[in-house]
N, C-alpha and C positions, 0 to 999 in steps of 0.2 A: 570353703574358707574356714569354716567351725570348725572342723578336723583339722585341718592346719595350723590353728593357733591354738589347738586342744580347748573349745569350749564345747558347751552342751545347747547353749539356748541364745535368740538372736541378742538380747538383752547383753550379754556376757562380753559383746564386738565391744571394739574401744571405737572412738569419732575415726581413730586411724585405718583402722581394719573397715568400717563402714565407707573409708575415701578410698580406700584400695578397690570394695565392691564396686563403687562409683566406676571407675576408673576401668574395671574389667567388662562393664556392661558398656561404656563409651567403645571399646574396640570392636563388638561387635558391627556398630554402626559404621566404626572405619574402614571396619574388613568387607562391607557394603557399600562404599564410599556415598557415605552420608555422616551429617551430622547431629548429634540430639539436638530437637529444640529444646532454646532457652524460656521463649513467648508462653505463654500459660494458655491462650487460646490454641495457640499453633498443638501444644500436650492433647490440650480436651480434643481437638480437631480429629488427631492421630488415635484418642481411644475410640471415641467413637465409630471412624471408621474400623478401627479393628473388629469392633462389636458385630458390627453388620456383616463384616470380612467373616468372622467366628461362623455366621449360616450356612457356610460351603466348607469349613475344613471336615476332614476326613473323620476324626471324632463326634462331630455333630451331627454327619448324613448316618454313622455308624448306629446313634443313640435313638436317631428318627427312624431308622429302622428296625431298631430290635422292639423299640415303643411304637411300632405301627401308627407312627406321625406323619399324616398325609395330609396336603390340599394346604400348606400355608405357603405366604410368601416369603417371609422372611423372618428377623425377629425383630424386639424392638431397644431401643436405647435410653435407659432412665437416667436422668443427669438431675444430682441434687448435694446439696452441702450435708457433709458428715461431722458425725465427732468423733472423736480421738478417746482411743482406749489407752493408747502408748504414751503417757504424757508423764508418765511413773507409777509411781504405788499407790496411788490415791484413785487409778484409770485403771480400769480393764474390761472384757467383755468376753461374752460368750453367747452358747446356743441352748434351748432345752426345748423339753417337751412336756405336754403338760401330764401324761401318763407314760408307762414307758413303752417305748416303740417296738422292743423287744416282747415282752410277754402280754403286755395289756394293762400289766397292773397300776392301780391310780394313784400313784404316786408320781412327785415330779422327777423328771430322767434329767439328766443334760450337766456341763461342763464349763469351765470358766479358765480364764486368763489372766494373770492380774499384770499390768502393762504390756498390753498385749492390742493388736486389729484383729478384727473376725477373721482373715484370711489366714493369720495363726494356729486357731482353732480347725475350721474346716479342712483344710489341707493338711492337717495331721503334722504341721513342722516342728509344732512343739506337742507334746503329752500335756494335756490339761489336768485341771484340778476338779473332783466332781462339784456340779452345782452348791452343795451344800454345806461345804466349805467357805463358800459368798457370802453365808451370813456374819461370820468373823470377820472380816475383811473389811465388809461396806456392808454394817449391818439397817439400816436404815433404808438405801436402795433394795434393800432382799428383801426385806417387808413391801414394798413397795410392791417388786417387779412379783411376789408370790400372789399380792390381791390384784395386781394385772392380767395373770394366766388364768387366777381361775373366771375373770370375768371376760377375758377372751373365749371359754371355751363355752362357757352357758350362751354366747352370742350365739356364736357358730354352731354349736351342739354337736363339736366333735374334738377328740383331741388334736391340740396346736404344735407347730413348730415353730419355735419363737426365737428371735435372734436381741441382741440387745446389746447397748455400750453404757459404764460409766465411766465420765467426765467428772473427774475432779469430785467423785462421794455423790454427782446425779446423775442416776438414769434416765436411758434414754430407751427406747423401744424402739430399733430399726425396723420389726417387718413380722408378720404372721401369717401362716399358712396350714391348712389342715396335713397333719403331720404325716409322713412315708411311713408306714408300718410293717411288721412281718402277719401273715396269716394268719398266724398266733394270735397276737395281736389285735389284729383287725375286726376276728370273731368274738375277743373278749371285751374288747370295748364298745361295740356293739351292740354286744347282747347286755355289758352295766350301762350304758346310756339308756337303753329301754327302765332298767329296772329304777335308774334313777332318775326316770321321768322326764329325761330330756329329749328324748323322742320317740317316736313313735316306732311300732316293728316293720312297718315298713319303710320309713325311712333310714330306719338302724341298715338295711337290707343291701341299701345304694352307698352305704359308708364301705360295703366288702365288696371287693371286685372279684372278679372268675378266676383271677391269677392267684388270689390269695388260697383258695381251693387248691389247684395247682400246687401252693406251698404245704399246705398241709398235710398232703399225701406222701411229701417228701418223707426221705428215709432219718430216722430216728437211730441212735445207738437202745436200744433192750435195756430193761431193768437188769437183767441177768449180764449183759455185755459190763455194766456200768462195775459189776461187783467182781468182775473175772479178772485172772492178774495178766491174762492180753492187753485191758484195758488197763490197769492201775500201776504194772511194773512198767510201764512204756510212755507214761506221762512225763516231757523232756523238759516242757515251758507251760507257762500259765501267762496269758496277755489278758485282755481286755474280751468281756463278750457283746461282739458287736453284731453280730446275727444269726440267732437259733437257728437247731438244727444237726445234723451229721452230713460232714463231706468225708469219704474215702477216695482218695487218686494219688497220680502220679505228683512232685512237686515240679513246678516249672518256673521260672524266672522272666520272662517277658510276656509281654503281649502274643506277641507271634507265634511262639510255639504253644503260647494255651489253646489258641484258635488252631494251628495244625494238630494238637494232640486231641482236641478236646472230645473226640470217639472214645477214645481210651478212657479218660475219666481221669481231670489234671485239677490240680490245688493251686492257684497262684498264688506265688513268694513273692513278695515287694515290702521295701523298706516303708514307702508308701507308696497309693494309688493317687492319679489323676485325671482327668478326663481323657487324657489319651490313653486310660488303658482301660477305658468301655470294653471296646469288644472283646481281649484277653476276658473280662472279667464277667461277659456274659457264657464265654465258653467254657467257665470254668465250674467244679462243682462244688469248689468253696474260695475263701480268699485267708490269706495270711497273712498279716503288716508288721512292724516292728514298731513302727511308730504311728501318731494318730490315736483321737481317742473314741468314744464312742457317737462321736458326732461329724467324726472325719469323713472324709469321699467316701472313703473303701467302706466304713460300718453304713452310711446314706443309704447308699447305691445299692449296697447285699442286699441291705433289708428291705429297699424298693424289687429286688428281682427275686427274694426270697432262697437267697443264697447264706450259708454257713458263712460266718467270718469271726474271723480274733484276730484284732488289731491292740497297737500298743504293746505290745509284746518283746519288751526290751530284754527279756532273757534270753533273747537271741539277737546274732549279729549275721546281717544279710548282704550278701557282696553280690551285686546283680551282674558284674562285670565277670567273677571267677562263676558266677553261678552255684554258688557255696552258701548254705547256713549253718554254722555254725551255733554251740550250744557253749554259753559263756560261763557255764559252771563247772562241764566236765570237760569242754573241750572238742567234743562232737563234733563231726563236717558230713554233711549229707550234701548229697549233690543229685544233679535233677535227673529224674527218674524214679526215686526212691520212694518209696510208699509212706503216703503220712495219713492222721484222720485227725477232722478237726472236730471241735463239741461245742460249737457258735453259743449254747447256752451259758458253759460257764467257761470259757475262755482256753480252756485246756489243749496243750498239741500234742498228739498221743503218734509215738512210731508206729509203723505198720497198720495193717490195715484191721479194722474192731468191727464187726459185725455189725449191721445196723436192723430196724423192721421198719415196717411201713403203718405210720399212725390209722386209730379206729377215728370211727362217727360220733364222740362223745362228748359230754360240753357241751360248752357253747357254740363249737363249731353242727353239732350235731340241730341243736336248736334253732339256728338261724335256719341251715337246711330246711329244717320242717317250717318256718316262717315263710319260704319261700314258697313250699308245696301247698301250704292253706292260702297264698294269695290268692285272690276271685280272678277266675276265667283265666287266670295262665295255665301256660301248656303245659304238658305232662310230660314226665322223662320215661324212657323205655330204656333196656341195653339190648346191644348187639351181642349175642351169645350163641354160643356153636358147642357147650358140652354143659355139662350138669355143674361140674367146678366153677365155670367161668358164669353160672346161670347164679352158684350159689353166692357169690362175690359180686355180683349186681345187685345182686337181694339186700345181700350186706351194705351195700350203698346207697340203699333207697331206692332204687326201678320199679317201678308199677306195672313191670311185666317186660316181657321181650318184643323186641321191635323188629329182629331180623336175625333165625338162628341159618344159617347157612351150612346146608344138609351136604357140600362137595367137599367140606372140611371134614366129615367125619370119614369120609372115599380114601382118604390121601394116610392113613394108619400103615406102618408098615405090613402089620400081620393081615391087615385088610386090602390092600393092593394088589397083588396076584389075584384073590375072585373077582376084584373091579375088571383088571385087566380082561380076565375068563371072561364076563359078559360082556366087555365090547367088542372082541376077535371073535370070539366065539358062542355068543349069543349062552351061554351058561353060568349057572351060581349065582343067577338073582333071586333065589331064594335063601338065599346067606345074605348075603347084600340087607333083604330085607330085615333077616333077624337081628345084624346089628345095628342097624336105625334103628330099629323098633326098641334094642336094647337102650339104645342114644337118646333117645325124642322119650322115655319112660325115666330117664332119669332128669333130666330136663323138665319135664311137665312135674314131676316132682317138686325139686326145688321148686316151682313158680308154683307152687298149687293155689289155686282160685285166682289165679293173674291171667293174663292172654298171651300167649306164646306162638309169634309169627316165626311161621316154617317157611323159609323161601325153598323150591323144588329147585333140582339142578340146575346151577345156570353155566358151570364153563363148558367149552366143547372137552367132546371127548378127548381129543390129541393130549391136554395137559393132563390125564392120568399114564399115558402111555411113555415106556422108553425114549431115547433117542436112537434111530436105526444105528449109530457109531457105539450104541452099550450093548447091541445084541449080540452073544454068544450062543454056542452050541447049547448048554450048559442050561442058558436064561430061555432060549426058544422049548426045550421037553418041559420045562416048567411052566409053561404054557400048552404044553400038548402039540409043539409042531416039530416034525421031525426033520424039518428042514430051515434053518435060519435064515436064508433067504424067502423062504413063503412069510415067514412072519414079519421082517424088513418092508416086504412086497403090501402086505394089510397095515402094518403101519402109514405107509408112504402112501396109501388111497387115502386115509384118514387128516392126511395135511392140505389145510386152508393156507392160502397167500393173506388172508385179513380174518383173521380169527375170530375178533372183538366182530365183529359185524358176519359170523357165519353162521356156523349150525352149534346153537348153545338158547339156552332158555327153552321158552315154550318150543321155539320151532325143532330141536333135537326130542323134545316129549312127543311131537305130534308124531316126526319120522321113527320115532320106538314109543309109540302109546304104553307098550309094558312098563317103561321106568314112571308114568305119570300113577299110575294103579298100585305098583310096587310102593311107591311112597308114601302113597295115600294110606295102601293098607297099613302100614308099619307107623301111619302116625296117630291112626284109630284105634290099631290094638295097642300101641302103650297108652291112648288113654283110659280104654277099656279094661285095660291089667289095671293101671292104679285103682280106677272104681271098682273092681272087684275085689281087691286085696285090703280097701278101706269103702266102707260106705260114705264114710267123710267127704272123703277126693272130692275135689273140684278142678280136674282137667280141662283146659280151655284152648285147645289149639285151635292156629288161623290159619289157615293154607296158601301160599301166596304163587303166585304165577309168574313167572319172572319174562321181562323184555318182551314184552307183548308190543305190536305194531298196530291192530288191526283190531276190529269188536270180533270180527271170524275166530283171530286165533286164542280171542277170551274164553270166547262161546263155545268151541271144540274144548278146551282144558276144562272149563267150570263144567262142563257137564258131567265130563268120565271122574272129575272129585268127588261130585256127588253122588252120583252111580255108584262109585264105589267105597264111599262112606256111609251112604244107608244101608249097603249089602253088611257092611261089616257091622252096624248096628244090629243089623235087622239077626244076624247072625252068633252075635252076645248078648243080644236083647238087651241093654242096656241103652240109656237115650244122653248120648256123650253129646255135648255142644262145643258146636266148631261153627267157624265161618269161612269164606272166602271170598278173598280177593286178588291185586295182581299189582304190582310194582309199574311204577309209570317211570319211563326212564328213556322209553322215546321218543322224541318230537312229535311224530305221527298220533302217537296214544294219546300225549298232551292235548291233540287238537279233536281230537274225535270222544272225548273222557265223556263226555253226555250222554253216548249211544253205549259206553261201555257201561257205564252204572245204572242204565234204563234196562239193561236188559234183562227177562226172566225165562225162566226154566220152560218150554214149551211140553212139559209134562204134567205139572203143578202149578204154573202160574206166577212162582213165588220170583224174588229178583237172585240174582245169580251172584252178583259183587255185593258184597259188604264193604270194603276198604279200600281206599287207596294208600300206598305208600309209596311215598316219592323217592326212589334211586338217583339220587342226586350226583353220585360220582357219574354213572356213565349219562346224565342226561345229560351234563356240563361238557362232557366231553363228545356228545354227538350231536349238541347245540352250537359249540364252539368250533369245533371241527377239529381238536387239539387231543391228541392224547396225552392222559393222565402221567404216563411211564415215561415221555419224553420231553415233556411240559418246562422241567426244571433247566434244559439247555438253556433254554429264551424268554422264560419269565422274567428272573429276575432280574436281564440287560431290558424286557419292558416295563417294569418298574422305575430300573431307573431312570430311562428317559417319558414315564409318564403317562405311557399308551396304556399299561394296566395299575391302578395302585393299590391294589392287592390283588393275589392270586387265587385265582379263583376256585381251584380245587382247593382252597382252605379256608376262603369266607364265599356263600354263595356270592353269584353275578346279578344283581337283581333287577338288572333292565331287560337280560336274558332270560337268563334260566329260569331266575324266580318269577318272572313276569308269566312263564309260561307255567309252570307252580301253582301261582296264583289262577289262572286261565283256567288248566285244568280242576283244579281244586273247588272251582265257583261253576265249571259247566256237570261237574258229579252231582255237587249238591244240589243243583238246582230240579234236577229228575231225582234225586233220593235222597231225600233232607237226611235222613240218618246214616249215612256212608262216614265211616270215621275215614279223616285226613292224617296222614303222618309223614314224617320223614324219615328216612332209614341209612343215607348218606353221611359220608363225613363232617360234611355239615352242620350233621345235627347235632356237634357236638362244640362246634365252632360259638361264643357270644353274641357276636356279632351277627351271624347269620341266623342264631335264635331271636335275637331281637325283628328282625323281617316274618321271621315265619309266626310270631306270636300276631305283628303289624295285621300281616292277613288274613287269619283268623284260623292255623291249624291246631287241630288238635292235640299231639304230640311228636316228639322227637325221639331217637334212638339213638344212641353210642355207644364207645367202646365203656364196659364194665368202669375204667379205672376215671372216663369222661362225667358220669352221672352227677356224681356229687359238682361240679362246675355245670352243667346244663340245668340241673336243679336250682342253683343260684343264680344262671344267668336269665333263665323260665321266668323264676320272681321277680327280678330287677328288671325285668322286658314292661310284662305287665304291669309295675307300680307306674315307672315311666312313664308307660301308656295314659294310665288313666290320671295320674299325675298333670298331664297336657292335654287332659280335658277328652281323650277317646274313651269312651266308656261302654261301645258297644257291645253284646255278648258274640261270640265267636263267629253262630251264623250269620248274623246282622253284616257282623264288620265283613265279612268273607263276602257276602253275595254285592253290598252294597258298594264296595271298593273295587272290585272286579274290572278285568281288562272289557273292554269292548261290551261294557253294558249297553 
């Protein structure tokens, strides 16, 4: 109707144009054949119910799921008398914050309306005016509502999201809530609330969530990007900057296709957002509005999922129907497909795509980290690291060493492939084999030097280093030394399992070729022996681990040939390298029997044979549940939505399951070898949620991927303030023995 009578703002309708509105919302109901009520209760009757209605539309199961919103019933309904912003120029209202939600800093953020309802403001219909403009206006209420906010934030001791109306030159304060922030954000405010004495470091710690981490990592444009004329000749529009950050993607115009494209990497285009375009706008890797200011849905919502956005952005004109934006200066029409990048810090929308990096550990974000790692008795972060790079990049992220390097990723190298293949056909070139481990496991133990660096020993079956018999050629078999392509087909095809995941892989493939258990060992003893010889310094600390062990037998066969032949190889460089061993608990059976595994010693020496457990949480969950991992995603998430799982479980542990038996084992190691470290080494261990259990029980640390750390490191600290917050304050063993299944 604004475009049709050529205005800009609701205010601008004549009483005629607002009886036409009338008039056009009345036919909806006819074309329903119903009537509006006229009754005031029969209205409230009808919102109401809508409200409760609102629990089941498709927008709101979309929101509860990407916020992993479980276990409620329903929502609830507040019915109360308002006031009026819209009553003229004397009335208006708006939103703020008491610091700004974008970068942290303490100053007040937020925006106003002057004849205006909050639903004006938040839903982006009109552009507002920044907050501090209100003092001209309704200078009396600004005084006011400034010594409001800051005595709302010294209550609470965190920055507020405050909403408010004036009536006639008084305010009124509708409603307060600790305010959505970006990562940014989250970490700066945090860490000035500590310094200005409003809280404590461990409570600063519960004010940042693991998501925020998450956003931080996000990719950034370069100082160097910001000054190239990639960057500066291709800046088309400048909006509003509603959530830091860099988005590079595709543009897109609906919801629908950000969610189909969202692999690719897509920017959603909207005049404005609404809550029906959640899901578009969690697929998305940034957001783009025209209208709306920094307090509307589209800037909220970004900055709650830690998403890029510039909103308000009225130097473009956005046709969602043509699928067109237009550039109102020069005339420009991009249409969807087109590469844009967005600078959520200063509003900027730049053509093409502008390089970005990936922010450091520095700051306050860096600070808080290490607030987390000095909290008493929480667990420790390890990474999951398989090369010296991805060892060095853990480091860089705080890991207190490796949790789980996985020696079959180093097998799968190209130039390294053909001798893997040699020793499994042909039982040849594991003496190459060894040297590049040995290469791998020395640069590795490098990077971590004085850390602990868990080796897990081969765990897949052979078959997944081998061909497929349909890629054998003449050509591929003398490269392998067979001079007939079918003999080689024929040794491939003995080597095929019908159940792979439960065949000949882990220990039981070491027992049937003992040489690859000795090959590895040797190769993880002389790189530590090479670094200690090349520095006196070194401090080389690998742990040997045993993978998919069933049984105490097939502990007691691997642990002893490690040792064997790791003091030969000592005994051989004379040098006195420390190492441990241990074995990955990941199947039910080891779970149940972990007491006889961690009691047992060396029938040579006396000494115990396991030092650690580490929990393989992917395949225990999956030979606990009976559900594999790879096929999992058909049918989870149809049992999620009807309620049989609510959440899934290769991504938050199962804890009446899995972790119940976690716990089980965990409490029957310790109880034969009070010093046996516990850890996790599973996906899980990188999961919040599943670190808050595993802290509950009392393990020692967790493991993930490199880029996981910094989030396991703040979920580690916010597990255990929690904890001891609610009164648990035992130390690790205590909690662990005394909580245990079947005491």
């Amino acid at each position: 109707l604004k475009e049709k009578v050529g205005v800009l703002d609701d205010v601008d309708l004549s009483p005629e144009h607002l009886s036409e509105l009338c008039e056009s919302y009345y036919k909806v109901y006819d074309e329903h054949g119903k009537s509006f009520p006229q009754n005031a209760t029969d209205q409230l009757r009808a919102c109401i119910k809508a409200v409760f209605g609102s629990w089941n539309s498709e927008r709101a199961i979309k929101y509860r799921e990407i916020n992993q919103i479980t276990s409620l019933l329903g929502t609830a309904c507040n019915i109360q008398a308002m006031v009026f912003g819209n009553l003229g120029p004397t009335s208006g209202t708006g939103v703020a914050f008491s610091r700004d939600p974008g970068t942290g800093k303490n100053e007040l953020k937020g925006e106003y309306l002057v004849n205006a309802q909050g639903e004006d403001v938040v839903a982006g219909i009109r552009t507002p005016q920044p907050i501090t403009a209100m003092e001209k206006g309704f200078p009396a209420a600004y005084a006011q509502f400034i010594k409001n906010v800051s005595m709302l934030e010294h209550h609470f001791k965190d920055m507020q999201d405050v909403e408010f109306t004036v009536q006639d030159q008084k305010l009124w304060m509708l409603q307060c809530r600790s305010g959505k922030r970006t990562g940014q954000a989250a970490f700066a405010i945090a860490s000035d609330l500590v310094d200005e004495k409003l809280c404590t470091k461990e409570e600063a710690l519960l004010k940042v969530e693991p998501d925020h981490v998450d956003q931080m990592l996000h990719p950034t444009f370069a100082a160097e990007a910001l000054k190239s004329s990639i960057y500066k000749d291709n800046i088309i529009a400048v909006g509003l900057a509603g959530g830091p950050g860099a988005a590079v993607g595709k543009i897109v115009f609906t919801t629908q296709r950000a969610e189909e494209l969202s692999a690719d990497g897509v920017i959603l285009v909207r005049e404005n957002t609404s809550p029906e375009d959640v899901g578009g706008m969690w697929a998305s890797r940034g957001i783009l509005t025209s209208r709306g200011g920094v307090t509307s849905h589209a800037a909220v919502v970004a900055r709650g999922w830690g998403k890029p956005c510039v909103c308000g952005c009225d130097d473009l004109v956005i046709d969602e129907k043509k699928k067109t934006l237009t550039v109102k200066e020069t005339g420009e029409v991009y249409k969807e497909g087109d590469m844009f990048s967005l600078n959520g810090g200063t509003g900027e929308v730049i053509r093409g795509a502008v390089p970005t990096t990936t922010p450091s550990l520095e700051g306050s974000f860096g600070r808080l980290l290490g607030w987390a790692d000095d909290v008493k008795d929480s667990l420790k972060t390890l990474a999951n690291a398989d090369s010296g790079k991805d060892a060095k990049k853990a480091r860089e992220l705080g890991a207190k060493g490796i949790g789980l390097c996985r020696t079959e990723h180093m097998f799968f190298d190209p130039a390294r492939l053909p001798i893997v293949r040699s020793w499994i056909l042909n039982n040849d070139g594991i003496d190459q084999i060894k040297e590049f481990q040995r290469h791998d496991f020395r640069e590795i133990l490098h990077e971590m030097d004085g850390l602990p660096v868990t080796i897990r020993l081969l765990d897949p079956p052979l078959h997944e280093f081998l061909p497929k018999t349909s890629e054998v050629t003449e050509e591929f078999a003398k490269s392998l030394n067979y001079e007939d392509p079918k003999a080689l087909i024929h040794d491939i095809e003995e080597l095929h399992e019908e159940n792979p995941m439960l065949g000949l892989r882990g220990c039981r493939l070491a027992i049937w070729r003992p040489e690859l258990t000795v090959m590895q060992t040797e190769a993880i003893m002389h790189a530590a022996a090479d670094l200690m010889e090349a520095n006196s310094e070194a401090k080389p600390f690998p742990r040997i681990m045993v993978p998919l062990i069933g049984s105490v037998a097939e502990f007691e066969n691997q642990a002893i040939s490690i040792k064997r032949t790791a003091e030969k190889v000592k005994a051989a460089r004379q040098l006195d390298v420390r190492y441990e061993i241990g074995t990955m608990i990941e199947v039910p059976r080891a779970a149940l029997v972990s007491d006889k595994i961690a009691a047992l010693k060396d029938p040579k020496d006396g000494m115990r044979l396991c030092d650690f457990f580490s929990f393989g949480t992917n395949d225990l969950t999956q030979m606990t549940l009976g559900i594999s991992r790879d096929d999992a995603g058909e049918f989870i998430p149809k049992y999620k939505e009807l309620g049989i799982m609510e959440v899934d479980p290769f991504k938050t542990v199962d804890t009446e399951g899995v972790g119940w038996l976690v716990h089980l084992s965990a409490a029957k190691g310790r109880s034969v070898n009070p010093d046996l470290s516990l850890s996790v080494c599973g996906e899980h261990g990188g999961d919040p949620s599943s670190i808050e259990f595993f802290d509950k029980i009392g393990l020692d640390y967790v493991s993930c991927s490199p880029y996981r750390v910094p989030v396991a490191r703040l979920a580690s600290g916010r597990a255990a303030v929690s904890r001891q917050s609610g009164g648990v304050d035992m130390a690790k063993k205590e909690r662990l023995l005394k909580t245990a299944p079947l005491r």
